[in-house]
N, C-alpha and C positions, 0 to 999 in steps of 0.2 A: 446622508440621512436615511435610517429605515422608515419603509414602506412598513405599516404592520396588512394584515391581509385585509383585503376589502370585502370577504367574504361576510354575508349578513345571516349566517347560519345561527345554530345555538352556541352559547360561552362555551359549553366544551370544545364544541369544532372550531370556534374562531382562536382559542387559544393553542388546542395543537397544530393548526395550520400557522399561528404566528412562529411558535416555538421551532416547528422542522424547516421553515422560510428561513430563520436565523439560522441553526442548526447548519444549513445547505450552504449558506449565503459566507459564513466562518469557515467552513470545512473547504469550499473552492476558493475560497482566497489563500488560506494559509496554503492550500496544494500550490493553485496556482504561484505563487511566490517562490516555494520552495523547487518547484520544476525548470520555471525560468532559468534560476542558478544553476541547477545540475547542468541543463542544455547549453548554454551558454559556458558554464566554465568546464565540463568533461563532455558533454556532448552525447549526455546518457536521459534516457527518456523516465518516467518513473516506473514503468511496466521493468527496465532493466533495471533499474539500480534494487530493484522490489525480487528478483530474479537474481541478482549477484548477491545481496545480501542473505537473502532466505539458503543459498549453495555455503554463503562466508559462515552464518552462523550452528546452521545445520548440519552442513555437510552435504555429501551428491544426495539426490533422491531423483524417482522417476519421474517423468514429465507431470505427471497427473497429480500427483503431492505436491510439485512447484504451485498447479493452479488452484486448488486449497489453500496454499499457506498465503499467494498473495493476491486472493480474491479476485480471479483472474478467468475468462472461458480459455477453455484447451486450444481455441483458434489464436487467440493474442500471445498466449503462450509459447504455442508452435512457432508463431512470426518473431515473437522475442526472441526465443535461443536460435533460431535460427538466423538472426544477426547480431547475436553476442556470439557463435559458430565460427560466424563468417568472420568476426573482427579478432575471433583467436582469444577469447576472454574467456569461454565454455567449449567443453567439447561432450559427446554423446558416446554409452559406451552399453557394449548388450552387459545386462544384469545378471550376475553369476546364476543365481536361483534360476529365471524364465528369460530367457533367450530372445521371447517377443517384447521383453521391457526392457526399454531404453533409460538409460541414469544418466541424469544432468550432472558435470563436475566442474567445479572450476579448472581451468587454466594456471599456470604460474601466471602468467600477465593477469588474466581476470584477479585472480587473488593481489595483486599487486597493487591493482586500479582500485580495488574495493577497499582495500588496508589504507588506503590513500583517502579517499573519498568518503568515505562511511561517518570517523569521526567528523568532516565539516558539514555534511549530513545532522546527524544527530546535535551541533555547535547550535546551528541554524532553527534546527527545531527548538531546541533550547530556547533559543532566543525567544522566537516567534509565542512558545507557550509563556514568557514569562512575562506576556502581558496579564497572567493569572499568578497568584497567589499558589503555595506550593500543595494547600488546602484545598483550595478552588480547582485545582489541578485533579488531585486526587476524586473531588469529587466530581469532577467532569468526566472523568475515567470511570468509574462506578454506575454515573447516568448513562453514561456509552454502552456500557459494557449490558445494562439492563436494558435499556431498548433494543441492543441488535440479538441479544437472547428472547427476548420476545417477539421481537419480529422471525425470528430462524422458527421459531418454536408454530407463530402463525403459518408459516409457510411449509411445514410440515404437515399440517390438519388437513 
């Protein structure tokens, strides 16, 4: 059962306090769910497969453009490749241009695990969104897409 918020503020606030409640409340479950699997059946955390896939789809880039693409601080980061490193998935290599920048690259086994992984990945997501409508879909994507633009945009001012 949803709680809607108990907050006794004006309609505006009680409505986007109910809105981001649900928002929050969908968004860690579906992770939640989907993380389970990875752990349980590869034994990769989402910080990794978020790190192998962004290396699968992209290609190498430096450490600091991994943490960009998968909304990540530089600390989680560093501790991510450096046990995808350690397990032989990524390896770290000086950047022809600057010598001080390091580029993340798959591994043959990384690229192996991920060619593997990725599509039941993406099955699972499937799944999980097509408790929406392919419409509903789209338009969820659109709402997402315009609040975290305008949140980025708030937190620039």
């Amino acid at each position: 059962m949803n709680m809607p918020t108990r907050h006794q503020g004006s309609p505006r606030e009680v409505q986007a306090l109910d809105s981001f409640v649900k928002l929050a409340r969908a968004s860690t479950t579906l992770v939640a769910r989907l993380n389970q699997r990875l752990q349980q059946e590869h034994d990769l955390t989402e910080s990794q497969l978020g790190v192998l896939e962004a290396l699968f789809h992209l290609g190498p880039m430096p450490q600091s453009e991994l943490c960009r693409k998968i909304l990540r601080s530089g600390s989680n980061v560093t501790t991510v490749v450096d046990n995808l490193e350690r397990a032989g998935l990524v390896r770290r290599a000086a950047d022809d241009d600057d010598r001080r920048v390091r580029v993340v690259q798959l591994t043959a086994d990384g690229r192996r695990l991920i060619e593997r992984v990725f599509p039941l990945h993406a099955a699972r997501v499937t799944d999980l969104m097509g408790a929406l409508t392919r419409d509903e879909q789209r338009e969820l994507g659109r709402l997402c897409r315009k609040l975290g633009l305008a949140a980025a945009a708030a937190a620039a001012d």
